[in-house]
C-alpha positions, 0 to 999 in steps of 0.5 A: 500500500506504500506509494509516494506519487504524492510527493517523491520522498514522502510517505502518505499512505502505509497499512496498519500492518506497515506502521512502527510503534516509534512512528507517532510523529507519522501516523500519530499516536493513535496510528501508532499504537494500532499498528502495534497492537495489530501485530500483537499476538492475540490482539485483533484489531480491525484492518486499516490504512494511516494516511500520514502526517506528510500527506497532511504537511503538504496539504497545509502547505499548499494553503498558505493562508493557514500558516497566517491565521496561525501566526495570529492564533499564536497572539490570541489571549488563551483567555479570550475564549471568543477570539480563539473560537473564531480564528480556530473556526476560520483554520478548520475552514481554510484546511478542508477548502484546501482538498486533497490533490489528486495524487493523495486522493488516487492513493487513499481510494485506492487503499479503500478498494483493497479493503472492500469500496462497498464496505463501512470504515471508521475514519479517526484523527491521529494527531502527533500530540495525541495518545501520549504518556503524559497527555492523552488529548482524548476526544480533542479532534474528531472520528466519524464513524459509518462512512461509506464509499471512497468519496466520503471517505476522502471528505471526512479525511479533510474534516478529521485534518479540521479537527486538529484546530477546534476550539477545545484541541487548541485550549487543551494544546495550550495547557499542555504547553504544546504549540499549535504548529508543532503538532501533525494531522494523520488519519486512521481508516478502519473497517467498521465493526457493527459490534452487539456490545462496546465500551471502554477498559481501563486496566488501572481504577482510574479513580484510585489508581490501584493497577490491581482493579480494573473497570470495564464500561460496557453498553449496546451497539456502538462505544460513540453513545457511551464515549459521549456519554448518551447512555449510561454503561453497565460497570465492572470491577475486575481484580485478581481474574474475579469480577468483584463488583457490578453495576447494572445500568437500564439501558434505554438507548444505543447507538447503531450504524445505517446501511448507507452510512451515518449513525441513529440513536434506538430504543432498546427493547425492554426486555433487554434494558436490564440485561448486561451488556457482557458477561462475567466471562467476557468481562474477565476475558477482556480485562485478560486481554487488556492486561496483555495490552498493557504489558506490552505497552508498560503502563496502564492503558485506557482501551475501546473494545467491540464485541462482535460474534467471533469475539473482541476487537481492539479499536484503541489503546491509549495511556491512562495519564491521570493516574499517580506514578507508582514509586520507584526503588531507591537508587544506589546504597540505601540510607539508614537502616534497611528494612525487614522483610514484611509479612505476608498476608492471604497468597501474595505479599503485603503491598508497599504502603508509602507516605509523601514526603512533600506533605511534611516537607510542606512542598508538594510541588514536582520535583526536577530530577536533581532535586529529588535525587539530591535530596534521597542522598543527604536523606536520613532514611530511604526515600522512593521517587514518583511523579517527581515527588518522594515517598517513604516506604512505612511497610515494615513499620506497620508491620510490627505492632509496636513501631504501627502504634508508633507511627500512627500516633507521630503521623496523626499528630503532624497531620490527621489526614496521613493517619486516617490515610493509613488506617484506611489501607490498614482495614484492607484484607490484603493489610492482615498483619500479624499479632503481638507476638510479631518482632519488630520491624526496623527501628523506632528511634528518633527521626532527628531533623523530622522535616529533613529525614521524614517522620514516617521513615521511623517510627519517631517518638509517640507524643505527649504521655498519656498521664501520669506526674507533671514531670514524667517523660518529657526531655528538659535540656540546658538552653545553652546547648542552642548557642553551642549548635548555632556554633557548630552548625555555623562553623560546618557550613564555612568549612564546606564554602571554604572546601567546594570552591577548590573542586571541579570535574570528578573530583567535586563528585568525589567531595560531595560524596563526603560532604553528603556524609558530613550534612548527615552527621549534622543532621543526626546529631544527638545534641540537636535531636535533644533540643528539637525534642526538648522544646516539642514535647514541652509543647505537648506537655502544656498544651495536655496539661494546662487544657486538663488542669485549666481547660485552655485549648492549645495553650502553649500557643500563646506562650511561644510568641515572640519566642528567641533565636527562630530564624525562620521569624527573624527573616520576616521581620528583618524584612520590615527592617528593609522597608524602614531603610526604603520608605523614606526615599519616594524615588527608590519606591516608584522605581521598585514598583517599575521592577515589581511589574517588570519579569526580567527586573533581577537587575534592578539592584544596580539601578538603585545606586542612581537613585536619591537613597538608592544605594542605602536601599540597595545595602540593606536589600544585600544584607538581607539576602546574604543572611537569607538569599540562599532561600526560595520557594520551595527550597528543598528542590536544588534546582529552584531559583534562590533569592540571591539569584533572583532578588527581585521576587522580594521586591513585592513582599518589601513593597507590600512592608512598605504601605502596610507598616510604619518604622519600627515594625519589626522591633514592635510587633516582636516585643508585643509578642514577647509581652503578650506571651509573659502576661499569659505566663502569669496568668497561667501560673496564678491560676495553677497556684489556685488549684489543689496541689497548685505550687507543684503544678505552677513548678512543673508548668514554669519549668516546661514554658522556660523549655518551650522559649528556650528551644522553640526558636531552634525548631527552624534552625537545622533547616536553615543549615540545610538550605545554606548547604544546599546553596553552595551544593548548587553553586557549585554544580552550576558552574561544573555544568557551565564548563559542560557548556563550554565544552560543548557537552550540553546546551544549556547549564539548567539542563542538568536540572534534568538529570538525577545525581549519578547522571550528572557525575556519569556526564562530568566523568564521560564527558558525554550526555544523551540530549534525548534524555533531557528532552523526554525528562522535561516532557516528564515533568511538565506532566507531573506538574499537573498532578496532585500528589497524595498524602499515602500511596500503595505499590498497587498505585492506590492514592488515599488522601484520607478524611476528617471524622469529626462531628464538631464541624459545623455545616458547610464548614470546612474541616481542617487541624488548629495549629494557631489559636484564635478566630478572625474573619476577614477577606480571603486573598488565594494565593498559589505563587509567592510571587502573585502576593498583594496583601492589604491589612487583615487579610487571610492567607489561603493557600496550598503551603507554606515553607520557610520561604512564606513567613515574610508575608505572614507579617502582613495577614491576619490568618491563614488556611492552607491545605498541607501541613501539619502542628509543628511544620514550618507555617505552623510554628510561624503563626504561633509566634506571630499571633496568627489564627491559623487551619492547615491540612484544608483539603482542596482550600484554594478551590473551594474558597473564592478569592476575594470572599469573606471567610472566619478562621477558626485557628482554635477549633480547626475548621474554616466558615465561608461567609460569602 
C-alpha cells in the first residue's frame, strides 16, 4: 500500500500492518499504537490504512493562508475564549477548502478498494500530540464513524485534518504547553465493526489508581453513545481474574450504524434494558486481554473494545495519564537502616504502603530530577521517587505492632489526614498483619531533623504521655546547648564554602560524596535531636496539661510568641527592617514598583545606586539576602531559583512592608509578642497556684514554658543549615555544568536540572550526555506538574488522601487541624505563587503551603488556611509566634474558597466558615 506519487520522498499512505510503534510523529499516536497492537499476538484489531502526517504537511502547505491565521492564533489571549473560537473556526475552514490533490486522493481510494469500496470504515484523527504518556488529548479532534464509499471517505479525511484546530484541541494544546504548529494531522481508516456490545477498559481504577482493579464500561451497539456519554454503561470491577463488583445500568438507548452510512440513536427493547451488556466471562476475558495490552505497552492503558460474534476487537489503546506514578526503588546504597522483610498476608505479599514526603516537607510541588535525587542522598532514611515527588516506604513499620502504634500516633499528630490515610489501607484484607507476638520491624528511634529525614521513615517518638506526674517523660535540656549548635552548625557550613570552591570535574563528585556524609552527621546529631525534642514535647506537655488542669485549648500557643533565636521569624521581620531603610526615599519606591511589574527586573539592584537613597536601599536589600538569599520557594528542590539569584521576587513582599507598616515594625510587633506571651505566663501560673496541689503544678508548668522559649526558636534552625548547604551544593554544580557548556557537552547549564545525581557525575566523568534524555525528562515533568500528589500511596498505585471524622464541624464548614489559636474573619486573598502576593491589612492567607520561604508575608495577614501541613511544620510554628489564627491540612482550600470572599478562621477549633 506504500506509494509516494504524492510527493517523491514522502510517505502518505502505509497499512496498519506497515506502521512502527516509534512512528507517532507519522501516523500519530493513535496510528501508532494500532499498528502495534495489530501485530500483537492475540490482539485483533480491525484492518486499516494511516494516511500520514506528510500527506497532511503538504496539504497545509499548499494553503498558505493557514500558516497566517496561525501566526495570529499564536497572539490570541488563551483567555479570550471568543477570539480563539473564531480564528480556530476560520483554520478548520481554510484546511478542508484546501482538498486533497489528486495524487493523495488516487492513493487513499485506492487503499479503500483493497479493503472492500462497498464496505463501512471508521475514519479517526491521529494527531502527533495525541495518545501520549503524559497527555492523552482524548476526544480533542474528531472520528466519524459509518462512512461509506471512497468519496466520503476522502471528505471526512479533510474534516478529521479540521479537527486538529477546534476550539477545545487548541485550549487543551495550550495547557499542555504544546504549540499549535508543532503538532501533525494523520488519519486512521478502519473497517467498521457493527459490534452487539462496546465500551471502554481501563486496566488501572482510574479513580484510585490501584493497577490491581480494573473497570470495564460496557453498553449496546456502538462505544460513540457511551464515549459521549448518551447512555449510561453497565460497570465492572475486575481484580485478581474475579469480577468483584457490578453495576447494572437500564439501558434505554444505543447507538447503531445505517446501511448507507451515518449513525441513529434506538430504543432498546425492554426486555433487554436490564440485561448486561457482557458477561462475567467476557468481562474477565477482556480485562485478560487488556492486561496483555498493557504489558506490552508498560503502563496502564485506557482501551475501546467491540464485541462482535467471533469475539473482541481492539479499536484503541491509549495511556491512562491521570493516574499517580507508582514509586520507584531507591537508587544506589540505601540510607539508614534497611528494612525487614514484611509479612505476608492471604497468597501474595503485603503491598508497599508509602507516605509523601512533600506533605511534611510542606512542598508538594514536582520535583526536577536533581532535586529529588539530591535530596534521597543527604536523606536520613530511604526515600522512593514518583511523579517527581518522594515517598517513604512505612511497610515494615506497620508491620510490627509496636513501631504501627508508633507511627500512627507521630503521623496523626503532624497531620490527621496521613493517619486516617493509613488506617484506611490498614482495614484492607490484603493489610492482615500479624499479632503481638510479631518482632519488630526496623527501628523506632528518633527521626532527628523530622522535616529533613521524614517522620514516617521511623517510627519517631509517640507524643505527649498519656498521664501520669507533671514531670514524667518529657526531655528538659540546658538552653545553652542552642548557642553551642548555632556554633557548630555555623562553623560546618564555612568549612564546606571554604572546601567546594577548590573542586571541579570528578573530583567535586568525589567531595560531595563526603560532604553528603558530613550534612548527615549534622543532621543526626544527638545534641540537636535533644533540643528539637526538648522544646516539642514541652509543647505537648502544656498544651495536655494546662487544657486538663485549666481547660485552655492549645495553650502553649500563646506562650511561644515572640519566642528567641527562630530564624525562620527573624527573616520576616528583618524584612520590615528593609522597608524602614526604603520608605523614606519616594524615588527608590516608584522605581521598585517599575521592577515589581517588570519579569526580567533581577537587575534592578544596580539601578538603585542612581537613585536619591538608592544605594542605602540597595545595602540593606544585600544584607538581607546574604543572611537569607540562599532561600526560595520551595527550597528543598536544588534546582529552584534562590533569592540571591533572583532578588527581585522580594521586591513585592518589601513593597507590600512598605504601605502596610510604619518604622519600627519589626522591633514592635516582636516585643508585643514577647509581652503578650509573659502576661499569659502569669496568668497561667496564678491560676495553677489556685488549684489543689497548685505550687507543684505552677513548678512543673514554669519549668516546661522556660523549655518551650528556650528551644522553640531552634525548631527552624537545622533547616536553615540545610538550605545554606544546599546553596553552595548548587553553586557549585552550576558552574561544573557551565564548563559542560563550554565544552560543548550540553546546551544549556539548567539542563542538568534534568538529570538525577549519578547522571550528572556519569556526564562530568564521560564527558558525554544523551540530549534525548533531557528532552523526554522535561516532557516528564511538565506532566507531573499537573498532578496532585497524595498524602499515602500503595505499590498497587492506590492514592488515599484520607478524611476528617469529626462531628464538631459545623455545616458547610470546612474541616481542617488548629495549629494557631484564635478566630478572625476577614477577606480571603488565594494565593498559589509567592510571587502573585498583594496583601492589604487583615487579610487571610489561603493557600496550598507554606515553607520557610512564606513567613515574610505572614507579617502582613491576619490568618491563614492552607491545605498541607501539619502542628509543628514550618507555617505552623510561624503563626504561633506571630499571633496568627491559623487551619492547615484544608483539603482542596484554594478551590473551594473564592478569592476575594469573606471567610472566619477558626485557628482554635480547626475548621474554616465561608461567609460569602
Amino acid at each position: 500500500m506504500r506509494d509516494t506519487r504524492f510527493d517523491e520522498g514522502c510517505e502518505t499512505v502505509l497499512g496498519l500492518g506497515e506502521v512502527g510503534e516509534d512512528q507517532a510523529g507519522l501516523v500519530g499516536g493513535k496510528g501508532a499504537h494500532l499498528g502495534a497492537l495489530s501485530r500483537l499476538d492475540g490482539v485483533r484489531v480491525p484492518d486499516g490504512f494511516c494516511v500520514t502526517t506528510d500527506a497532511f504537511r503538504q496539504v497545509v502547505e499548499r494553503a498558505p493562508e493557514v500558516d497566517a491565521l496561525l501566526d495570529r492564533l499564536a497572539g490570541a489571549d488563551p483567555d479570550d475564549r471568543q477570539a480563539v473560537r473564531a480564528l480556530s473556526a476560520e483554520v478548520r475552514r481554510a484546511v478542508e477548502e484546501a482538498g486533497i490533490p489528486d495524487g493523495l486522493a488516487a492513493e487513499i481510494t485506492g487503499a479503500v478498494a483493497r479493503l472492500g469500496e462497498s464496505a463501512a470504515y471508521a475514519v479517526r484523527s491521529s494527531a502527533t500530540a495525541e495518545d501520549l504518556p503524559t497527555a492523552s488529548f482524548a476526544g480533542q479532534q474528531d472520528t466519524y464513524l459509518n462512512v461509506v464509499g471512497p468519496a466520503a471517505v476522502l471528505r471526512h479525511v479533510s474534516r478529521c485534518w479540521a479537527s486538529l484546530f477546534t476550539e477545545r484541541a487548541v485550549i487543551y494544546r495550550r495547557r499542555n504547553g504544546i504549540d499549535d504548529r508543532t503538532v501533525r494531522m494523520a488519519v486512521v481508516v478502519q473497517r467498521m465493526v457493527l459490534p452487539d456490545a462496546s465500551g471502554v477498559l481501563f486496566t488501572a481504577d482510574p479513580v484510585t489508581g490501584n493497577r490491581r482493579t480494573a473497570t470495564v464500561d460496557a453498553g449496546f451497539g456502538l462505544g460513540e453513545a457511551l464515549v459521549s456519554g448518551l447512555v449510561n454503561p453497565d460497570v465492572f470491577t475486575v481484580r485478581d481474574d474475579a469480577v468483584v463488583a457490578r453495576t447494572i445500568a437500564v439501558k434505554q438507548r444505543a447507538l447503531h450504524a445505517l446501511p448507507g452510512g451515518g449513525t441513529r440513536e434506538v430504543t432498546v427493547e425492554p426486555r433487554q434494558r436490564e440485561r448486561p451488556a457482557l458477561t462475567d466471562a467476557q468481562v474477565v476475558e477482556l480485562v485478560r486481554l487488556g492486561r496483555r495490552i498493557e504489558a506490552h505497552f508498560g503502563c496502564p492503558q485506557d482501551i475501546e473494545w467491540c464485541l462482535t460474534d467471533d469475539g473482541f476487537r481492539i479499536v484503541q489503546s491509549r495511556p491512562i495519564t491521570t493516574l499517580f506514578p507508582v514509586p520507584g526503588p531507591v537508587p544506589g546504597p540505601v540510607p539508614g537502616p534497611v528494612p525487614g522483610p514484611v509479612p505476608e498476608a492471604g497468597e501474595g505479599p503485603i503491598p508497599s504502603v508509602y507516605v509523601s514526603v512533600g506533605h511534611q516537607q510542606m512542598m508538594t510541588d514536582a520535583m526536577k530530577p536533581l532535586g529529588w535525587s539530591m535530596w534521597q542522598r543527604t536523606a536520613m532514611v530511604p526515600m522512593h521517587e514518583a511523579g517527581g515527588r518522594l515517598f517513604v516506604d512505612v511497610t515494615p513499620r506497620l508491620a510490627s505492632p509496636a513501631s504501627r502504634a508508633a507511627l500512627l500516633d507521630v503521623m496523626g499528630k503532624g497531620d490527621p489526614l496521613v493517619r486516617d490515610a493509613l488506617e484506611t489501607v490498614l482495614e484492607r484484607d490484603e493489610f492482615e498483619l500479624p499479632g503481638p507476638d510479631a518482632g519488630h520491624a526496623g527501628d523506632t528511634d528518633h527521626a532527628g531533623d523530622a522535616d529533613h529525614a521524614g517522620d514516617a521513615g521511623r517510627a519517631g517518638p509517640a507524643g505527649p504521655p498519656a498521664g501520669g506526674a507533671p514531670e514524667a517523660s518529657v526531655t528538659e535540656a540546658d538552653p545553652a546547648i542552642v548557642a553551642e549548635l548555632v556554633e557548630r552548625s555555623e562553623t560546618s557550613v564555612a568549612a564546606l564554602e571554604r572546601d567546594i570552591r577548590t573542586k571541579s570535574g570528578p573530583e567535586l563528585f568525589d567531595f560531595l560524596a563526603e560532604a553528603f556524609e558530613e550534612h548527615k552527621r549534622v543532621l543526626s546529631d544527638p545534641l540537636s535531636i535533644r533540643a528539637i525534642m526538648a522544646g516539642m514535647e514541652a509543647t505537648w506537655w502544656l498544651n495536655e496539661k494546662l487544657g486538663e488542669w485549666l481547660g485552655e485549648k492549645n495553650a502553649a500557643d500563646a506562650l511561644t510568641l515572640s519566642a528567641p533565636g527562630n530564624i525562620t521569624s527573624e527573616m520576616g521581620l528583618d524584612l520590615l527592617d528593609v522597608a524602614d531603610a526604603i520608605r523614606p526615599h519616594p524615588e527608590v519606591v516608584a522605581f521598585l514598583t517599575d521592577v515589581q511589574d517588570d519579569a526580567h527586573g533581577d537587575g534592578f539592584l544596580d539601578g538603585l545606586v542612581k537613585l536619591p537613597g538608592g544605594s542605602v536601599a540597595r545595602e540593606a536589600i544585600e544584607t538581607y539576602l546574604r543572611r537569607y538569599g540562599m532561600r526560595c520557594v520551595a527550597e528543598i528542590d536544588i534546582t529552584r531559583p534562590r533569592w540571591s539569584e533572583r532578588p527581585a521576587t522580594l521586591v513585592p513582599l518589601i513593597l507590600d512592608n512598605v504601605r502596610n507598616f510604619g518604622p519600627g515594625a519589626a522591633e514592635r510587633r516582636f516585643e508585643q509578642g514577647r509581652l503578650r506571651a509573659l502576661r499569659t505566663e502569669q496568668d497561667v501560673l496564678t491560676r495553677l497556684r489556685d488549684l489543689p496541689d497548685g505550687e507543684r503544678k505552677a513548678d512543673a508548668t514554669k519549668r516546661m514554658i522556660d523549655q518551650v522559649r528556650a528551644f522553640a526558636g531552634y525548631r527552624e534552625y537545622p533547616k536553615y543549615g540545610i538550605v545554606c548547604r544546599y546553596f553552595l551544593y548548587k553553586q557549585a554544580l552550576l558552574e561544573e555544568a557551565g564548563r559542560l557548556v563550554g565544552d560543548g557537552v550540553l546546551a544549556d547549564r539548567e539542563d542538568v536540572f534534568h538529570l538525577t545525581f549519578q547522571e550528572f557525575e556519569d556526564v562530568v566523568r564521560s564527558r558525554r550526555a544523551d540530549p534525548r534524555l533531557i528532552a523526554r525528562r522535561k516532557e516528564a515533568f511538565r506532566s507531573y506538574e499537573a498532578l496532585t500528589p497524595p498524602r499515602v500511596l500503595t505499590s498497587d498505585g492506590e492514592a488515599v488522601n484520607g478524611a476528617y471524622r469529626r462531628d464538631d464541624v459545623p455545616e458547610g464548614a470546612l474541616a481542617g487541624l488548629a495549629v494557631s489559636t484564635g478566630s478572625v474573619e476577614g477577606r480571603a486573598r488565594v494565593i498559589l505563587d509567592l510571587a502573585d502576593a498583594e496583601l492589604e491589612e487583615g487579610d487571610i492567607l489561603v493557600t496550598r503551603f507554606t515553607d520557610p520561604s512564606w513567613s515574610p508575608l505572614f507579617l502582613g495577614v491576619a490568618g491563614l488556611v492552607t491545605e498541607v501541613g501539619g502542628l509543628m511544620t514550618h507555617g505552623a510554628v510561624i503563626a504561633r509566634e506571630y499571633g496568627l489564627p491559623a487551619v492547615v491540612g484544608v483539603d482542596q482550600a484554594t478551590r473551594l474558597i473564592r478569592d476575594g470572599q469573606r471567610i472566619r478562621v477558626h485557628g482554635t477549633d480547626g475548621y474554616v466558615e465561608i461567609l460569602g
